[in-house]
C-alpha positions as a Markdown table, in Angstrom:
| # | Residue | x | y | z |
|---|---|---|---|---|
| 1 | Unk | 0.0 | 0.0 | 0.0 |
| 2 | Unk | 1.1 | 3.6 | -0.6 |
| 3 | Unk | 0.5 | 5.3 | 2.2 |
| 4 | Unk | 3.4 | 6.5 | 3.6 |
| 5 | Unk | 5.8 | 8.2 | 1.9 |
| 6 | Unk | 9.1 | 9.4 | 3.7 |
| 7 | Unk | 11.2 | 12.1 | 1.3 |
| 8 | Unk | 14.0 | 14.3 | 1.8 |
| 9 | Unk | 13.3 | 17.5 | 3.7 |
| 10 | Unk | 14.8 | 20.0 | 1.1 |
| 11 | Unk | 11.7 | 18.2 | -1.2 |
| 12 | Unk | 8.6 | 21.0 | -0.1 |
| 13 | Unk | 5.3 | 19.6 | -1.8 |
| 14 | Unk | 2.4 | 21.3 | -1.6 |
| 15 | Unk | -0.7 | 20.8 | 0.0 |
| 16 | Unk | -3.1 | 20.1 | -2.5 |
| 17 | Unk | -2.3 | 19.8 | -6.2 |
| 18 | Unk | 0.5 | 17.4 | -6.6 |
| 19 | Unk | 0.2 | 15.5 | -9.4 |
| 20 | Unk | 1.3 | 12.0 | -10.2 |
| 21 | Unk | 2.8 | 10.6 | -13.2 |
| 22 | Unk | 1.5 | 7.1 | -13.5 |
| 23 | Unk | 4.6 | 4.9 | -15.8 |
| 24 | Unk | 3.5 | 1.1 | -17.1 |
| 25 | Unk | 6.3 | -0.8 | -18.9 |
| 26 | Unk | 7.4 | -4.4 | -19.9 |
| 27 | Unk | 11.2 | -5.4 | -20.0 |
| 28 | Unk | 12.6 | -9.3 | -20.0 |
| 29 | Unk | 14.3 | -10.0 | -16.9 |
| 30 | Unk | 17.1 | -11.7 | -18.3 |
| 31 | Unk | 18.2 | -11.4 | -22.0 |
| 32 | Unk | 17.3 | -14.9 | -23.1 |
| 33 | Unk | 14.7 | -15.4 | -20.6 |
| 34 | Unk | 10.9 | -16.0 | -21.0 |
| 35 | Unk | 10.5 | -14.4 | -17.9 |
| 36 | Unk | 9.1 | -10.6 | -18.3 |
| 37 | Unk | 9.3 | -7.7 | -15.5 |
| 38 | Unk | 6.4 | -5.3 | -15.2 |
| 39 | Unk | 6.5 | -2.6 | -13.0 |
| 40 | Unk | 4.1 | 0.3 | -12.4 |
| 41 | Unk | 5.8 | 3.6 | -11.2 |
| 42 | Unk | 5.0 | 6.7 | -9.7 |
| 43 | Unk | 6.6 | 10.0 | -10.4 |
| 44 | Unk | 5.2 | 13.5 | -9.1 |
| 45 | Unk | 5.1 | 16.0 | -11.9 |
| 46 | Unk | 5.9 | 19.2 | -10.1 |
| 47 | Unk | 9.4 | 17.2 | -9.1 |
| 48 | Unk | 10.4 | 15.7 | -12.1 |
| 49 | Unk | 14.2 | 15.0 | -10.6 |
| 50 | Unk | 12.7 | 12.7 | -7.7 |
| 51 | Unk | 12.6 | 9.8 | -8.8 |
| 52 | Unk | 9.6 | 7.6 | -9.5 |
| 53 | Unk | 9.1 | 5.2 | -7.2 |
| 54 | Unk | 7.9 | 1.3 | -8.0 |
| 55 | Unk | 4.0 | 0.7 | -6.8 |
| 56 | Unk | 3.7 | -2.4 | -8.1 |
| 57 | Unk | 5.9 | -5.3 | -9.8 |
| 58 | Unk | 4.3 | -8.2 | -11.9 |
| 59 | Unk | 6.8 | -11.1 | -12.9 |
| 60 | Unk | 5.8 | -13.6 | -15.1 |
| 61 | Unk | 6.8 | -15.9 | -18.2 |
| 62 | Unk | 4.5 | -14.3 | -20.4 |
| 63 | Unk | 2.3 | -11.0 | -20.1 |
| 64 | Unk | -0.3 | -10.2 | -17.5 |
| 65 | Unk | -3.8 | -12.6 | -19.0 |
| 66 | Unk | -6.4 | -10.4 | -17.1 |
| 67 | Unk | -6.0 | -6.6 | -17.1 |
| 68 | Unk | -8.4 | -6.6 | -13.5 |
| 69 | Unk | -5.9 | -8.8 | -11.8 |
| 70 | Unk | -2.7 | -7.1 | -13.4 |
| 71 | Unk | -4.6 | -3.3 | -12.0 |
| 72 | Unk | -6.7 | -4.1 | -9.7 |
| 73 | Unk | -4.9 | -3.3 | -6.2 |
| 74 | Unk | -3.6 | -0.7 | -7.6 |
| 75 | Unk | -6.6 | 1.1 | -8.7 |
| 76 | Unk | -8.1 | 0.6 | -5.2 |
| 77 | Unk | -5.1 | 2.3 | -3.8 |
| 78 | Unk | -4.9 | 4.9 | -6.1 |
| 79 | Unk | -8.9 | 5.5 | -5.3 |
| 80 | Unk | -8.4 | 5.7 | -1.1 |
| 81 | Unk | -5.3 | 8.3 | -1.6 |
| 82 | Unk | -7.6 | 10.5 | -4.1 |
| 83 | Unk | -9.6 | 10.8 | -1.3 |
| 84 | Unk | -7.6 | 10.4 | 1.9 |
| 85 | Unk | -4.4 | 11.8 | 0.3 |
| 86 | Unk | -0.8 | 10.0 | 1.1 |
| 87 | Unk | 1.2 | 11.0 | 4.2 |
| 88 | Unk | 4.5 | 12.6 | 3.0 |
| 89 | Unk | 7.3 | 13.1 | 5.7 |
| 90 | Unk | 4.2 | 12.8 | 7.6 |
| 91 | Unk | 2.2 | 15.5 | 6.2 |
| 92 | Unk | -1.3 | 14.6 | 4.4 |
| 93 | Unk | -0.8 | 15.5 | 1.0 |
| 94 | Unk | -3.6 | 15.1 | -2.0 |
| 95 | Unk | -2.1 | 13.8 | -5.1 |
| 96 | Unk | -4.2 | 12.7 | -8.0 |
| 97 | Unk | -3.1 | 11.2 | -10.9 |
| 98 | Unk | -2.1 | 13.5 | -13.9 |
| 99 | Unk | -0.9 | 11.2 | -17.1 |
| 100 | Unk | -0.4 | 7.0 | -17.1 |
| 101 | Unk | 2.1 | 6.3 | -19.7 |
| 102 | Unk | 2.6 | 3.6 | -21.4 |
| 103 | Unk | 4.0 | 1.9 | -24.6 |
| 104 | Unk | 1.6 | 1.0 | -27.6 |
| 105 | Unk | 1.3 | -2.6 | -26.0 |
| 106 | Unk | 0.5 | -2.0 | -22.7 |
| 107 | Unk | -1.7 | 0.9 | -23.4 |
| 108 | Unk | -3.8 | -1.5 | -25.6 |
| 109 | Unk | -3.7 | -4.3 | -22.6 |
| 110 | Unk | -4.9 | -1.6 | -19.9 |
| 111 | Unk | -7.4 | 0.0 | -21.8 |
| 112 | Unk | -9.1 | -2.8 | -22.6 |
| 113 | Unk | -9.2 | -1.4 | -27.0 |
| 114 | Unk | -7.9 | -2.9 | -30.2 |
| 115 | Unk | -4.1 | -2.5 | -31.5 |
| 116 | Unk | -3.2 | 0.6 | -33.0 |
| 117 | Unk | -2.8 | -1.3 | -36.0 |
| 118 | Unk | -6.4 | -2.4 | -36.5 |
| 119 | Unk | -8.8 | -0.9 | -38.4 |
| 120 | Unk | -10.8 | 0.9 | -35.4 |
| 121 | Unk | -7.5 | 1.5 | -33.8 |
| 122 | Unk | -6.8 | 4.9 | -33.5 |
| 123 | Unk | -6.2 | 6.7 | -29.9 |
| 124 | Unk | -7.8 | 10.2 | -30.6 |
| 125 | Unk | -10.4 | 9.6 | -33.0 |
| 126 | Unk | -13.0 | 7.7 | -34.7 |
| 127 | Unk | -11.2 | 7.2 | -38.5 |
| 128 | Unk | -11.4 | 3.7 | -39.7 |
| 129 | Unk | -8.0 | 2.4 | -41.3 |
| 130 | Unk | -7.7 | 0.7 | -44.7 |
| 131 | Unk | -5.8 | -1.7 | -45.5 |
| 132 | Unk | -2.7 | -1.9 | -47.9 |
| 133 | Unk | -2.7 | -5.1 | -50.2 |
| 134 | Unk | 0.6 | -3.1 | -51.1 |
| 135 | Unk | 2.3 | -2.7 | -47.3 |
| 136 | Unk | 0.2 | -5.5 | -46.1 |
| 137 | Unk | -0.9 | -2.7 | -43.1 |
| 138 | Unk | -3.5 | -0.8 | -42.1 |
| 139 | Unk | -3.8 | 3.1 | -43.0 |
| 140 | Unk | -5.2 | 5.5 | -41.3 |
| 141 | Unk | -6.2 | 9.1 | -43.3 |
| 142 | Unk | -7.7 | 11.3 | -41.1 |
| 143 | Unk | -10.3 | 13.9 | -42.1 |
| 144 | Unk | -12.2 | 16.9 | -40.4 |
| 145 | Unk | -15.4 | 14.8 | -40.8 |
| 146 | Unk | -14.0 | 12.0 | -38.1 |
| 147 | Unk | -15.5 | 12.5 | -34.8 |
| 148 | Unk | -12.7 | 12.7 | -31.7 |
| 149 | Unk | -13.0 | 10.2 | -29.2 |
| 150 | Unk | -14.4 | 11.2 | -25.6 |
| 151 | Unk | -13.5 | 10.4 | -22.1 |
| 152 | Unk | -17.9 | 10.3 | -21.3 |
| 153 | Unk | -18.4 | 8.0 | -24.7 |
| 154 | Unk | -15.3 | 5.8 | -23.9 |
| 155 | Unk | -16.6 | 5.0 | -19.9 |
| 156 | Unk | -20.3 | 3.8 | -21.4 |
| 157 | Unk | -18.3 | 1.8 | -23.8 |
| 158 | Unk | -20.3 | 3.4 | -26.9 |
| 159 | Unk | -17.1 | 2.6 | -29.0 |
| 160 | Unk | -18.0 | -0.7 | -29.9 |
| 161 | Unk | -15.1 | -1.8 | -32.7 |
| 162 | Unk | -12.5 | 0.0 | -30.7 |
| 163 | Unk | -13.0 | -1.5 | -26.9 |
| 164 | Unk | -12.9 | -5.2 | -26.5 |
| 165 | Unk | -14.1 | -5.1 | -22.7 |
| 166 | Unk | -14.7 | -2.3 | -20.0 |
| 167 | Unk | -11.1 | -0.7 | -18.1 |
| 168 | Unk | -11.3 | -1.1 | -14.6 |
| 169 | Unk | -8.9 | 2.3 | -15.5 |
| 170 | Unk | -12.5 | 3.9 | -15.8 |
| 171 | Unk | -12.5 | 4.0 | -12.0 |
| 172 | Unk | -9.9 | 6.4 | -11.3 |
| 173 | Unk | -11.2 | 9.7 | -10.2 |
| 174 | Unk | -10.4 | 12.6 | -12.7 |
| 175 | Unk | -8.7 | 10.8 | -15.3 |
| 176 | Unk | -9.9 | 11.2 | -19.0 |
| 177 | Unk | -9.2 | 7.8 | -21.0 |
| 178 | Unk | -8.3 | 9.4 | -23.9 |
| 179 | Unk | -6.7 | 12.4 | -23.1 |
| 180 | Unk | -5.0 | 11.3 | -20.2 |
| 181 | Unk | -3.4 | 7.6 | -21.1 |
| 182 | Unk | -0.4 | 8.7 | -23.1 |
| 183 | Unk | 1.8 | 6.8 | -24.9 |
| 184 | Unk | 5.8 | 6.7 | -25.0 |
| 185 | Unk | 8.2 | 4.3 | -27.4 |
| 186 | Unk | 10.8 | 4.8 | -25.2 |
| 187 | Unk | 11.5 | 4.0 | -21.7 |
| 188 | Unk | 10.2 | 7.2 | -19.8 |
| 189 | Unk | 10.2 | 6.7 | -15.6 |
């Protein structure tokens, strides 16, 4: 549980308003290994030379098979400390959570949606890809006409060909699925 936090004194947070970046990544353990590493990290925003801080750690030989096992503690934590806040240096502090990132794999297993390379895969909008007998891979060519995604539309699950199943994700207080779940290539802590 995150409930105590113990920092260095020259670190002054704020009351209210502290923002947390939220990091979910995938690495082998070992470079020939089956065995895969996935941690969940913390980070506040308004101190981006603290470093984030683990929260959780799944280890497995292959990826997490149920997103509400992989998330689930960790959503009920995050949920208590939007409301009760997190002791810092024994302080109460409210944090809420600004930004998860992700890479394009995890993103796609958290959310709950299709691969960015689907046809109905797109993060920000409702274009359909084509396919390219050429390339052999889907195309997307965005128009004024396509309608952006919402975080409301996206929590009643109204995007059919996009979401496969409901994110328990949609239970964290303040965040906007679609504006808020960002994604990184590159390993960003």
């Amino acid at each position: 549980m995150i409930k105590s936090f113990p920092v260095s004194d020259r670190l002054h947070l704020i009351d209210r308003g502290n923002q947390a970046n939220v990091t979910i990544d995938g690495i082998p353990v070992w470079k020939n290994s089956r065995q895969q590493f996935r941690p969940i990290l913390i980070g506040i925003n308004e101190f981006p030379r603290f470093p984030s801080i683990p929260v959780a750690i799944f280890v497995d030989e292959s990826k997490p098979a149920n997103v509400e096992c992989f998330l689930r503690d960790f959503i009920e934590e995050l949920k208590e400390i939007s409301v009760n806040g997190i002791s810092i240096n024994g302080r109460a502090m409210e944090v809420k959570v600004r930004c998860i990132i992700c890479d394009s794999s995890a993103r796609v297993f958290i959310k709950c949606v299709m691969n960015h390379s689907s046809k109905h895969g797109c993060l920000k909008c409702e274009v359909v890809g084509k396919y390219s007998s050429r390339t052999r891979t889907i195309y997307f060519q965005a128009n004024n006409n396509d309608a952006l995604r919402t975080d409301e539309l996206f929590r009643g699950n109204a995007y059919e060909m996009h979401q496969k199943n409901s994110t328990p994700l949609a239970e964290i207080p303040d965040l906007n699925l679609i504006q808020d779940i960002l994604v990184a290539e590159t390993g960003c802590t």
